[in-house]
C-alpha positions, -999 to +999 in steps of 0.1 A: -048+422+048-071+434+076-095+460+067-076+473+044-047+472+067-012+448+064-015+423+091+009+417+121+030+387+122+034+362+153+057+328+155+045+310+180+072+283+189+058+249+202+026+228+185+016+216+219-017+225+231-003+257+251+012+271+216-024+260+199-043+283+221-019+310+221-012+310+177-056+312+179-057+339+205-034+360+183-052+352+150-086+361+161-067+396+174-056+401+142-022+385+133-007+359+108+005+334+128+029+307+118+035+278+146+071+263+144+075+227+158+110+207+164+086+173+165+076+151+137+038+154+151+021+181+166+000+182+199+020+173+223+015+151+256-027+157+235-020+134+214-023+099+229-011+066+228-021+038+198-031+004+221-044-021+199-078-005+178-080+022+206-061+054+217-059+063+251-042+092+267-007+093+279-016+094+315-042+112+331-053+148+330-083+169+330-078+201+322-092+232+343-102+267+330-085+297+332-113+319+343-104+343+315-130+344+285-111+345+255-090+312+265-116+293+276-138+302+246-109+291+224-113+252+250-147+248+245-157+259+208-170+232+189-160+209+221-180+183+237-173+186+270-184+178+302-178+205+332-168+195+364-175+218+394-173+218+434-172+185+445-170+169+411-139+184+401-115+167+411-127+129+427-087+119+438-081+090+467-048+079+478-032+043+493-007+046+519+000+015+543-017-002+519-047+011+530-070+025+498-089+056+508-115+066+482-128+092+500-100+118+499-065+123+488-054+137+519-033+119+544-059+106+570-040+102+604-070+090+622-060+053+621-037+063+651-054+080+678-020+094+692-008+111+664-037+126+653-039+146+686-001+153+685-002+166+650-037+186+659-017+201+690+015+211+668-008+227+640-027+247+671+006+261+683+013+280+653-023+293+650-022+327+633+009+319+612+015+326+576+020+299+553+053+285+559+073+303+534+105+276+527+119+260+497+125+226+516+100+203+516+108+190+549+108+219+569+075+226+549+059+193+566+071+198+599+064+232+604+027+227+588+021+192+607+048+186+635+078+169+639+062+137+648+039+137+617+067+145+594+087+113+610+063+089+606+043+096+577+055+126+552+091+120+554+095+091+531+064+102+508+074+126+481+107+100+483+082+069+476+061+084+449+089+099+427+110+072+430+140+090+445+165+088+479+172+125+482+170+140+519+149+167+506+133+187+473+115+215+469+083+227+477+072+229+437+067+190+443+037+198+464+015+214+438+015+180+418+011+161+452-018+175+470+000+169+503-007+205+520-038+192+543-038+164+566-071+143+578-075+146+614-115+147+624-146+134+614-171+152+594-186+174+617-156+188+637-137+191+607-161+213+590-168+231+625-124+235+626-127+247+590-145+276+597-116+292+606-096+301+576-061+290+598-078+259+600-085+254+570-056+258+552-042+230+569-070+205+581-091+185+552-129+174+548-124+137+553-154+130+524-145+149+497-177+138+478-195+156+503-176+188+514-204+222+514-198+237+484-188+277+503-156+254+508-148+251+471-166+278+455-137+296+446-121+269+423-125+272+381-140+241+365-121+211+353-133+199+313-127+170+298-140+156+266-171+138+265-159+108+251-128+094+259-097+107+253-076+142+253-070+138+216-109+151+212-100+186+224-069+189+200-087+177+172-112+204+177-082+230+183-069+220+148-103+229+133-098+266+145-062+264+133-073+256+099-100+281+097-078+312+105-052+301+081-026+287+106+001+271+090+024+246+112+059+238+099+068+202+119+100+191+122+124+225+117+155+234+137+158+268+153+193+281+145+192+316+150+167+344+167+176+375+144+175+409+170+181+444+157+186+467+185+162+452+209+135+438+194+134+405+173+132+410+139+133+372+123+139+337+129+158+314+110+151+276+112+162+244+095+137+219+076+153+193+056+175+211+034+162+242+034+171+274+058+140+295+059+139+325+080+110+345+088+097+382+097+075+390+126+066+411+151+062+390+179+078+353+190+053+336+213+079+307+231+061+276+240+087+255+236+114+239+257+124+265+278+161+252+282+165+252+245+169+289+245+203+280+264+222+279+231+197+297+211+207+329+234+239+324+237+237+317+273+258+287+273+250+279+306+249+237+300+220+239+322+206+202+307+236+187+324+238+202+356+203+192+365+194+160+384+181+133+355+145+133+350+128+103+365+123+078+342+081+070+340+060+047+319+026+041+314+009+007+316-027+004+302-044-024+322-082-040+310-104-059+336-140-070+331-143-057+368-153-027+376-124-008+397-138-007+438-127+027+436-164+043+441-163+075+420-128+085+417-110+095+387-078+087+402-057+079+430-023+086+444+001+056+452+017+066+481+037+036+492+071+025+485+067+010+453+070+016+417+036+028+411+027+070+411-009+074+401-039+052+388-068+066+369-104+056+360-115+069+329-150+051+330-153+078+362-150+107+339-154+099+301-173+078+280-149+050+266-159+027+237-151-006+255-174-036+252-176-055+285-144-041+299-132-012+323-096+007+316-071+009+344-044+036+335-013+033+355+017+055+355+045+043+372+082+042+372+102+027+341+126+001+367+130-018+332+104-043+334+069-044+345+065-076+363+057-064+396+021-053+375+014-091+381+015-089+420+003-054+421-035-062+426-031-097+441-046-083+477-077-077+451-091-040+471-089-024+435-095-054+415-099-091+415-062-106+399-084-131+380-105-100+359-075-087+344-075-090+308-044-076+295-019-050+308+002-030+278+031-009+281+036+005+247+077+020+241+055+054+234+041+057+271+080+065+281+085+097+288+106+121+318+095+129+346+108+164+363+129+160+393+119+184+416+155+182+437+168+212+453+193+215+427+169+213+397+147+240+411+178+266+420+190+258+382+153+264+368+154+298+390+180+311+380+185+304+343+150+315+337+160+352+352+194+347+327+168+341+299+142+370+310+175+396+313+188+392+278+150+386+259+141+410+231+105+435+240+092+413+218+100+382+228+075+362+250+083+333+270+051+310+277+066+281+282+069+258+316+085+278+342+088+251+373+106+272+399+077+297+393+049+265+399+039+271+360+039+240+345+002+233+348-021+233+315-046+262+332-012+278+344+007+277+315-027+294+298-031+322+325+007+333+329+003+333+289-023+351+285-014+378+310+020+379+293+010+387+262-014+414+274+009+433+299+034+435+267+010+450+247+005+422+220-030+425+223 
């Protein structure tokens, strides 16, 4: 009861952080919320990885706010965190040619005179355009940088870093890339070209660390816990859970979403032995959106006509050097090997390591992780010699999503099969890749807004 009154019930589908948030949101509106959770564990990709007497995360992310107060609120209670604004938010650098740029994570084309001014000269020619509105990553670079550009530099990138010979993917593979600006001029003429907004949708600040804030003002903070490790923030989500009566049920089995008319009346789910079904008023979905394929009766078999996912590990690597990566919290592999992204976490956190820095290094699984050993030898990041161990636990594995034409036309169009046969009061909040939702902050915000244009709070 609720002053007096019965409460409203909400399932909220998923115990990863997204469906944490949501299940509080709804319980401080007012409703009894269950969570339901296919996994042995809750928390998700939160959780972290067990290395040794530490636990680090499962690759890096720093999570950025939504801009809307009753999500963010929900973040930061109880949460020792540290904010991260303008040109602290996000410290990224990049290697390409080999070359380690720890200034930005933007291509920077001024190591050849001659293309610089060619790409400068094709960007000029479309002044006044729109954003190149294409699905095709390719005609995305050249139309945005030049022909010449795309030949020599972006057209074997997005190729190198997901570990993948397709002529092409879509454009959704940007967003995780940070590929839309290109390096051209020093300092001063780049912030002089900037001033024009054309300009500067296209041409970067070559020193991120010191681009004028009126350049980035726009941009919510990034959070991350104050000491080391994602698991803080989901610990201190659990506390809410707890205190407004939240009950998670891990490891069930959806078998049936029980409708009469139009509107969801029920769910029935599997534990053990037992079939349990529930009432409610509203289903929050935060879970895989492709289980829903049988769930609905869709039966459109989208998990095999999609491209696999690329197979990705994560390999912890301890020095007692410090990384000669200046401030950055991570960089962007570029170059055609198996390595994606490395990140600092000494750069952003406070880790409990004596004597020793942390090196976290996602990569592709190719089914063994000796190239590691060769990886530093040119000794720009690190000296070989201050390595102290390198660990690649069987938990790090996980799939990465192929962002192949094909997988992105699939994702489109199943999601508008799923949003066509939905009860009112069914919400879907979870990833939505063909929309660019997959993002924590995104996930969040198209949540949020969901649940308030259909009138569940």
């Amino acid at each position: 009861m609720l002053n007096g009154k019965p409460m409203k019930r909400a399932v909220v589908v998923g115990a990863g952080i997204n469906g944490y948030v949501l299940a509080i949101l709804l319980a401080k509106k007012g409703y009894k919320v269950t969570i339901l959770e296919s996994g042995a564990i809750a928390g998700g990709q939160f959780r972290g990885i067990q290395v040794g007497e530490h636990v680090f995360d499962h690759g890096l992310y720093i999570p950025q706010l939504t801009g809307h107060y009753d999500i963010d609120t929900i973040l930061l209670e109880n949460n020792s965190v540290i904010e991260r604004t303008l040109q602290n938010k996000d410290v990224a650098g990049s290697i390409y040619n080999g070359n380690l740029n720890c200034d930005s994570i933007f291509m920077d084309l001024r190591w050849d005179r001659s293309l610089a001014s060619k790409a400068f000269y094709d960007i000029a020619e479309n002044y006044g355009a729109e954003d190149f509105k294409t699905s095709s990553t390719n005609e995305y670079f050249k139309n945005r940088f030049g022909a010449e550009a795309f030949d020599r530099v972006y057209k074997s990138i997005i190729q190198n870093v997901l570990f993948q010979r397709a002529d092409d993917f879509d454009v959704a593979a940007l967003k995780i890339f940070h590929l839309s600006r290109v390096v051209l001029f020093g300092n001063d003429i780049s912030l002089e070209i900037k001033k024009d907004d054309y300009f500067d949708r296209i041409i970067a600040f070559p020193e991120q660390m010191n681009i004028p804030d009126n350049f980035i003002r726009h941009k919510t903070p990034s959070v991350y816990p104050e000491k080391y490790g994602l698991h803080n923030l989901l610990t201190s989500l659990e506390n809410q859970l707890t205190k407004l009566d939240i009950k998670i049920e891990l490891g069930v089995e959806i078998v049936k979403i029980n409708s009469v008319e139009n509107l969801a009346s029920s769910i029935t789910y599997v534990k053990g032995d037992l079939e349990i079904t529930i009432d409610f008023e509203h289903v929050v979905w935060c879970g895989n959106t492709y289980a829903l394929d049988c769930l609905l009766d869709l039966h459109t078999n989208i998990a095999k006509q999609m491209d696999p996912v690329i197979k990705q590990e994560v390999s912890y690597c301890l020095t007692s050097e410090r990384p000669k990566v200046k401030n950055l919290y991570w960089l962007w592999d570029y170059d055609d090997n198996p390595v994606m992204r490395i990140s600092f976490p000494h750069n952003y956190s406070h880790i409990p390591l004596n004597d020793a820095y942390l090196m976290v290094i996602e990569h592709k699984d190719t089914g063994s992780t000796d190239f590691l050993n060769t990886y530093f030898q040119d000794g720009k990041i690190i000296s070989p010699k201050s390595i102290i161990s390198i660990s690649t636990p069987h938990e790090a594995k996980r799939g990465f999503f192929n962002f192949t034409n094909n997988n992105i036309e699939l994702d489109r169009k199943f999601l508008k099969r799923v949003e066509a046969v939905v009860p009112k009061n069914f919400h879907l909040c979870s990833r939505r890749v063909s929309d660019g939702v997959f993002y924590l902050h995104d996930l969040l915000s198209s949540s949020y807004e969901t649940v308030i244009a259909k009138g569940v709070i």
